[in-house]
C-alpha positions as CSV (number, residue, x, y, z in Angstrom):
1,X,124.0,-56.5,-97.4
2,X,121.9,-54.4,-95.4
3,X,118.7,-55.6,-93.8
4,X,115.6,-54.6,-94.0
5,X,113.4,-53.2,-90.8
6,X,109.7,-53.2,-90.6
7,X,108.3,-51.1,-88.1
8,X,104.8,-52.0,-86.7
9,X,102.9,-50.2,-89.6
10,X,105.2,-52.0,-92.2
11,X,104.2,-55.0,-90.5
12,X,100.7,-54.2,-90.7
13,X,100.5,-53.0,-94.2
14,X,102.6,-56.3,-95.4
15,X,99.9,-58.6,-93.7
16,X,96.8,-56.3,-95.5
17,X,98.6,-56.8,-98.7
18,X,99.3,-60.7,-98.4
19,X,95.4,-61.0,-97.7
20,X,94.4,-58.5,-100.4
21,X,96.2,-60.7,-103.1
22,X,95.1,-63.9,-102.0
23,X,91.3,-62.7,-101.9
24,X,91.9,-61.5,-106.1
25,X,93.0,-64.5,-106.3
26,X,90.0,-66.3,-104.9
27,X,87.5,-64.4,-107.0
28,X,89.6,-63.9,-110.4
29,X,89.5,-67.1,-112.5
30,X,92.8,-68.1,-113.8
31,X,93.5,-67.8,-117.8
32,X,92.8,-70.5,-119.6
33,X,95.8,-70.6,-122.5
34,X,95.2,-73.1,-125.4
35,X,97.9,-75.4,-125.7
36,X,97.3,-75.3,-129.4
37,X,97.7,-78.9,-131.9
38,X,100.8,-81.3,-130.9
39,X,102.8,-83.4,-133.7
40,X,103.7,-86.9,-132.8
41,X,107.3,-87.5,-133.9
42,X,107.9,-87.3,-137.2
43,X,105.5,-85.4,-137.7
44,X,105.8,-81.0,-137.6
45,X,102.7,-78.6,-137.8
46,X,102.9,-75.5,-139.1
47,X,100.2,-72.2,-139.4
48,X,99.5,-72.1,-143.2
49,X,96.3,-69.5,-143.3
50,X,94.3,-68.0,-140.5
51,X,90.8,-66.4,-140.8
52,X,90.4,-62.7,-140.7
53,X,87.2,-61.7,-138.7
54,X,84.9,-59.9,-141.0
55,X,85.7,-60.8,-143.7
56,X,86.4,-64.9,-143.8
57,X,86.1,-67.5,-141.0
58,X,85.6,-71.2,-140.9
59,X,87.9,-72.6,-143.2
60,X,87.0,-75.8,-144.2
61,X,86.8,-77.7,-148.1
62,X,90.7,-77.1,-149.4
63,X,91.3,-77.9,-153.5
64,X,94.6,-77.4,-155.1
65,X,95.7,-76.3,-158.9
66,X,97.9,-74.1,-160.9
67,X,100.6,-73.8,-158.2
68,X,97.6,-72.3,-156.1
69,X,95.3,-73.3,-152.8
70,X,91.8,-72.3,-152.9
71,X,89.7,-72.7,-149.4
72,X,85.9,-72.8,-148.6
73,X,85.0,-70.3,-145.8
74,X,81.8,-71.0,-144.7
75,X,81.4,-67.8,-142.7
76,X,78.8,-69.3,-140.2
77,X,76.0,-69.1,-142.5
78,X,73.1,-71.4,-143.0
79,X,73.9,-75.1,-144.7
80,X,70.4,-74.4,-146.1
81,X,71.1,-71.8,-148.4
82,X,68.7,-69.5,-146.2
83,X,70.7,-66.8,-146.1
84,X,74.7,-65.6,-146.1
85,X,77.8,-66.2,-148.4
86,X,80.9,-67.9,-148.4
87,X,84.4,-66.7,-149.5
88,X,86.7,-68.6,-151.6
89,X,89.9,-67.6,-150.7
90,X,92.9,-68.3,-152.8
91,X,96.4,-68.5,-151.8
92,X,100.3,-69.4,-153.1
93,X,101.6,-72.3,-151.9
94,X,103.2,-70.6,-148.7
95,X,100.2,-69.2,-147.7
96,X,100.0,-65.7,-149.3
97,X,96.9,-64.3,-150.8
98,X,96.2,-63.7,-154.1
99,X,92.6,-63.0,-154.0
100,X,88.8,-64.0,-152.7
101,X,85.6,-65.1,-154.5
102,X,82.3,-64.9,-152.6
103,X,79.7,-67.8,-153.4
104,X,75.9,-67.0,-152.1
105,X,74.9,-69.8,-149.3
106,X,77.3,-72.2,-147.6
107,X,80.3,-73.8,-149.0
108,X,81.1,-77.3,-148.6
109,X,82.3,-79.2,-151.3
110,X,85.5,-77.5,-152.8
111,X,87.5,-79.3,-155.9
112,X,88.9,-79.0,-159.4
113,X,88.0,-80.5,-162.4
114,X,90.9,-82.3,-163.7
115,X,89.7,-81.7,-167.4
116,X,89.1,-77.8,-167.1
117,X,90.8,-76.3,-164.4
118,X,88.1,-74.7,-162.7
119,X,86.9,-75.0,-159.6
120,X,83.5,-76.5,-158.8
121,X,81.9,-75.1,-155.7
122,X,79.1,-76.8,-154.0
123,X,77.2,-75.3,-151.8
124,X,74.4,-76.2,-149.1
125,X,74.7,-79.7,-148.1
126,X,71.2,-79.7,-145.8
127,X,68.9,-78.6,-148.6
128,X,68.3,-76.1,-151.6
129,X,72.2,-77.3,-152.5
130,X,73.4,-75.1,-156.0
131,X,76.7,-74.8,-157.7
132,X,78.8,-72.8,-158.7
133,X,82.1,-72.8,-161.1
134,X,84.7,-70.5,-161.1
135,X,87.6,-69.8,-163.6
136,X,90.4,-69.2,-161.5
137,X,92.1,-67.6,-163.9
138,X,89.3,-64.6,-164.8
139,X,87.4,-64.9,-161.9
140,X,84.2,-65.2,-163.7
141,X,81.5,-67.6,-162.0
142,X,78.6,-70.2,-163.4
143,X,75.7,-70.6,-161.2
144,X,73.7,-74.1,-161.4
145,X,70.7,-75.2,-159.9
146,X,69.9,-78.7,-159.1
147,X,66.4,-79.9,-159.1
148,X,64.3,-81.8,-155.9
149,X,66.7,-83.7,-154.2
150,X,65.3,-87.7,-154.3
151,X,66.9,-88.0,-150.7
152,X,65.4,-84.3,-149.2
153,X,68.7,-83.2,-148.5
154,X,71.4,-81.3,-150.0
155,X,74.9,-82.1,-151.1
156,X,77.9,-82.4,-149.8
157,X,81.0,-83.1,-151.8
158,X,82.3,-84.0,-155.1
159,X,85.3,-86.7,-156.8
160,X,86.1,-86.5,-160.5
161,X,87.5,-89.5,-162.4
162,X,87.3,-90.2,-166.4
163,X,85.4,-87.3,-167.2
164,X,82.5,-88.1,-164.7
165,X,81.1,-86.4,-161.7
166,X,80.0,-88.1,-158.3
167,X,78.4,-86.5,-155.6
168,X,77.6,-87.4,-152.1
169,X,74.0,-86.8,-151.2
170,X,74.0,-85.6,-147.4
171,X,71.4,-85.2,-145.0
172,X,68.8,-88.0,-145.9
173,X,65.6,-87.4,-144.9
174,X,65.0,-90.2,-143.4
175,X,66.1,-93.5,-141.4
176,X,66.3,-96.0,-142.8
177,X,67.8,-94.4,-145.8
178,X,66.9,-96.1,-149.2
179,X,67.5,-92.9,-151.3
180,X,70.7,-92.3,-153.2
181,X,74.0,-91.5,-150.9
182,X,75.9,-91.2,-154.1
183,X,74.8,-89.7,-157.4
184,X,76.4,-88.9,-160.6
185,X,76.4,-85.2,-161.9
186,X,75.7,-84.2,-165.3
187,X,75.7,-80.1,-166.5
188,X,72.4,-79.4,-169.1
189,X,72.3,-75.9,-169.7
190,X,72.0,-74.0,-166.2
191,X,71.0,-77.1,-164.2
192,X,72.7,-80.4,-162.5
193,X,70.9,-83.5,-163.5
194,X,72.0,-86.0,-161.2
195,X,71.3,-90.4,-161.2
196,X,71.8,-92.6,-158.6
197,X,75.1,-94.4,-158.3
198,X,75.1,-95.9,-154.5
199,X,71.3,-96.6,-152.2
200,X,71.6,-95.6,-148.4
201,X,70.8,-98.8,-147.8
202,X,72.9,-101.0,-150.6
203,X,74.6,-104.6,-149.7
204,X,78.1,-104.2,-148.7
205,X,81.2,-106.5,-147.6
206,X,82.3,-106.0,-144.2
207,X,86.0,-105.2,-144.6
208,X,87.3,-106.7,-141.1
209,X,85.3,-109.8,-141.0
210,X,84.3,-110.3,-145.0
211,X,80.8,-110.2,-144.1
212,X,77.7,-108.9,-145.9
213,X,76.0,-106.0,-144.4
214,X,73.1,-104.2,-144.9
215,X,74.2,-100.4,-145.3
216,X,72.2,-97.4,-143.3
217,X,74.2,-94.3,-144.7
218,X,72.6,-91.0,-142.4
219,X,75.8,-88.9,-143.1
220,X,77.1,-89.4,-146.4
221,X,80.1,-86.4,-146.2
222,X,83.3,-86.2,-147.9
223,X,84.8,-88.0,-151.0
224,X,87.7,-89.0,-152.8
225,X,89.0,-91.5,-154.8
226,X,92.0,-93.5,-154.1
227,X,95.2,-94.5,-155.2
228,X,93.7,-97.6,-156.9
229,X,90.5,-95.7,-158.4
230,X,88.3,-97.1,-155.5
231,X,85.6,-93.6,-154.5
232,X,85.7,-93.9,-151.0
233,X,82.8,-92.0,-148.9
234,X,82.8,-90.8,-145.6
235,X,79.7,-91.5,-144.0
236,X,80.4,-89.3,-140.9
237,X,78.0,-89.3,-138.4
238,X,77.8,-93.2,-138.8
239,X,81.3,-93.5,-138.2
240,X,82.5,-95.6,-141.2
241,X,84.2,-95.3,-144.9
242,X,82.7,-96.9,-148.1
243,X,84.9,-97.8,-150.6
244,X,83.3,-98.3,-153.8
245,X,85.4,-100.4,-156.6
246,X,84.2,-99.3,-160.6
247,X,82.0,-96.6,-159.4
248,X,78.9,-95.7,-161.4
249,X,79.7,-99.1,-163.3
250,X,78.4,-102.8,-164.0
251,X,81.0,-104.2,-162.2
252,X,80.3,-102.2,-159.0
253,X,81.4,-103.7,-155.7
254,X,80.7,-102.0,-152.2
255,X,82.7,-102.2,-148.8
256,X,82.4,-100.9,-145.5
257,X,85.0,-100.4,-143.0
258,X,84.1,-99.0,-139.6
259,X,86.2,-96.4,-138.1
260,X,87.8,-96.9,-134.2
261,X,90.2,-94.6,-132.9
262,X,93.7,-96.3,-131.7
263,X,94.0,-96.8,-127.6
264,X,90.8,-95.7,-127.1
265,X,89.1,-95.4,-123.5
266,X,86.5,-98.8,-123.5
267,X,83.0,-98.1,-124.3
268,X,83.8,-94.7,-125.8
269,X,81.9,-93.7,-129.0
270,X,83.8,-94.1,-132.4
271,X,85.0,-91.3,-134.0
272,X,83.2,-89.2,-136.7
273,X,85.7,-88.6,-139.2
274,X,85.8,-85.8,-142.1
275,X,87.8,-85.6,-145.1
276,X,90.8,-88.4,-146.0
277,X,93.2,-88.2,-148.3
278,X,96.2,-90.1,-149.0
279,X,99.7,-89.2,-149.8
280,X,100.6,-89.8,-153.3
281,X,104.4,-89.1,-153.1
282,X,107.1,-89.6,-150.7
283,X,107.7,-86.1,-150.1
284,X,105.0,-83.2,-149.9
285,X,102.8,-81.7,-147.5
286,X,99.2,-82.3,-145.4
287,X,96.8,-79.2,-145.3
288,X,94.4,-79.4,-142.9
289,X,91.4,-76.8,-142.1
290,X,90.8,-76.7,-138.1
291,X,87.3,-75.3,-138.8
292,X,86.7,-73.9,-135.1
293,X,90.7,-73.1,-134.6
294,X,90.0,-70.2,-137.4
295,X,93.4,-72.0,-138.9
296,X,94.7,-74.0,-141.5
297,X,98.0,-76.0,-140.6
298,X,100.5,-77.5,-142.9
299,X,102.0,-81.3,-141.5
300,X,105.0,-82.6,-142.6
301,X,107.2,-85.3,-141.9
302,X,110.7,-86.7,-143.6
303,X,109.0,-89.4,-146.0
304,X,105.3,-90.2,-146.5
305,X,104.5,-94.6,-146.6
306,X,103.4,-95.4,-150.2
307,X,99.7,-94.6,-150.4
308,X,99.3,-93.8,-146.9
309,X,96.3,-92.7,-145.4
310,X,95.3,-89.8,-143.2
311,X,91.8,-88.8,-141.7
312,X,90.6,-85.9,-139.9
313,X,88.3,-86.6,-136.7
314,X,87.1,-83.9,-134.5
315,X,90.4,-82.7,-132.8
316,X,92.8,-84.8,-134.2
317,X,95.2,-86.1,-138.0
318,X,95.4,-90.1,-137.9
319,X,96.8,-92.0,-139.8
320,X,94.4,-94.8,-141.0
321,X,94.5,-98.2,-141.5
322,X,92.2,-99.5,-144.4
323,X,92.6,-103.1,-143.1
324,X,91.7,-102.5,-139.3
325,X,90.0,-99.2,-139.5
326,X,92.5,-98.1,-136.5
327,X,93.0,-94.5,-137.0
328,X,96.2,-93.7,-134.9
329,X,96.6,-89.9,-134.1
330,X,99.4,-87.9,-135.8
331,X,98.3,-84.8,-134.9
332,X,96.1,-83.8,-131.5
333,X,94.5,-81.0,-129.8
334,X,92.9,-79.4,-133.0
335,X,89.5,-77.7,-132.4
336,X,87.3,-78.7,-135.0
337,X,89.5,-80.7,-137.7
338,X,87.5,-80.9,-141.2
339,X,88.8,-80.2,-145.1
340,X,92.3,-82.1,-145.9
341,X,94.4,-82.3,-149.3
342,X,98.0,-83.7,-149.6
343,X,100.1,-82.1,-152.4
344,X,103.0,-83.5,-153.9
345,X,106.8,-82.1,-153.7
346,X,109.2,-83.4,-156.2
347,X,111.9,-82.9,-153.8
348,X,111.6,-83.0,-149.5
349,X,111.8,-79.3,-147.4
350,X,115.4,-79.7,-146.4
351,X,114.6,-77.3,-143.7
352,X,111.8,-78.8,-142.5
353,X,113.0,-82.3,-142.1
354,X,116.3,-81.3,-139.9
């Protein structure tokens, strides 16, 4: 091979550039690249939906019917209903879209009546909240107003079961909070009528130690109910689940279970959780709405645990434990992890379990 001379200006110019690229070096930052979410074995993530700038960002509230997904993108507006719109976006099942609804203020709450089909939109959970329903099939839209809200806030999110509507009052005006956190909804004519269902401050059983407590609920959030028929709320800045057994009835009976993330460092804060849902099959799918990511992301894994539970806390899937309240991540390195919904397959993704 043949070598390579360097004269005295070679030299010279080789030792100027040496210093030249260290200097860039000094004063350019490197590039930060985002590692993106991680899936614990078994568990694969997957892109289902991004936002598209301009148009629909901040996915978040996800609701499920006709073969379809619809998702709530806030869009950055006010929660107050001051000023903005949100965008309904509906999709097929692998992620394609079919076509957007805008919704004056913010969207939150996202679901479908069982009984109707349509889609009940709720927006503003800080104050002036309103609703609206859509017919997914014709597009056309219902607005309803609600009256003064007995706890000065707005509301958040919504849970059908046997024909009634409950709804979790958010952002209580005050501490401690002895207004409604949960209400039950009622359509007459172009308003909500609502009555109370669950106090801020109501008597509860303290899951891990079968204790009475006193409840202070400051952030009711998301609902659902569960396998059994239990409504369990998401009280989110407080850090704990309610599970309410006969909701709305007599027989009403109220648990708390506080929320502590698994191997966490000691003294840390617990974590404030967003939506849970559980899987109802064996086989099927978790969407999940990374808010700040701009994405929503599709988990799957072989087989799902009978009734299994999942949460979404700020950058991370657990899977939670409704005797301990352990929530053990799944899924990590999300932004901003908010709306979830599990839908059933009859049969598993062959491809995606290899």
């Amino acid at each position: 091979m043949k070598s390579i001379q360097f004269g005295r200006n070679g030299y010279q110019a080789l030792v100027v550039a040496i210093f030249f690229v260290i200097a860039l070096a000094a004063i350019r930052p490197a590039r930060t690249i985002a590692a993106g979410p991680v899936a614990s074995t078994p568990y694969k993530i997957s892109v289902f939906a991004t936002s598209v700038p301009g148009q629909y960002t901040k996915p978040d509230s996800i609701a499920v019917t006709g073969g379809h997904v619809f998702i709530g993108y806030g869009n950055n507006v006010a929660a107050d209903g001051s000023s903005g719109s949100s965008t309904i976006v509906e999709y097929t099942m692998d992620g394609h879209l079919v076509k957007t609804f805008s919704v004056p203020g913010h969207n939150d709450g996202l679901r479908v009546n069982p009984e109707t089909g349509q889609l009940w939109v709720l927006q503003n959970e800080d104050a002036n909240p309103s609703l609206t329903i859509i017919d997914p099939e014709d597009g056309t839209q219902r607005k309803f107003t609600f009256g003064p809200t007995p706890h000065g806030g707005g509301y958040d999110d919504m849970a059908f079961r046997d024909g009634q509507v409950f709804i979790s009052a958010s952002n209580p005006a005050h501490d401690p909070n002895t207004a409604p956190a949960i209400v039950k909804a009622r359509i007459m004519g172009s308003s909500v009528s609502v009555s109370p269902v669950l106090a801020g401050n109501a008597t509860a059983t303290n899951v891990t130690t079968g204790l009475p407590v006193t409840l202070n609920l400051q952030d009711p959030d998301s609902m659902i109910f569960d396998p059994f028929g239990d409504l369990v709320l998401d009280s989110q800045a407080d850090s704990e689940l309610i599970i309410v057994e006969h909701a709305g009835s007599e027989n009403q009976k109220v648990f708390r279970l506080g929320l502590t993330l698994a191997e966490a460092p000691a003294g840390s804060a617990p974590p404030q959780v967003d939506d849970t849902i559980f899987a109802t099959a064996p086989h099927g799918v978790i969407l999940v709405a990374d808010r700040d990511g701009e994405t929503v992301y599709t988990i799957t894994r072989p087989s799902f645990g009978p009734c299994s539970a999942y949460t979404a806390a700020p950058t991370l899937v657990g899977k939670l434990d409704f005797d301990t309240g352990i929530i053990t991540p799944v899924i990590t390195g999300l932004v901003s992890a908010h709306g979830m919904a599990f839908i059933p397959s009859a049969e598993p993704d062959r491809e995606e379990d290899r």
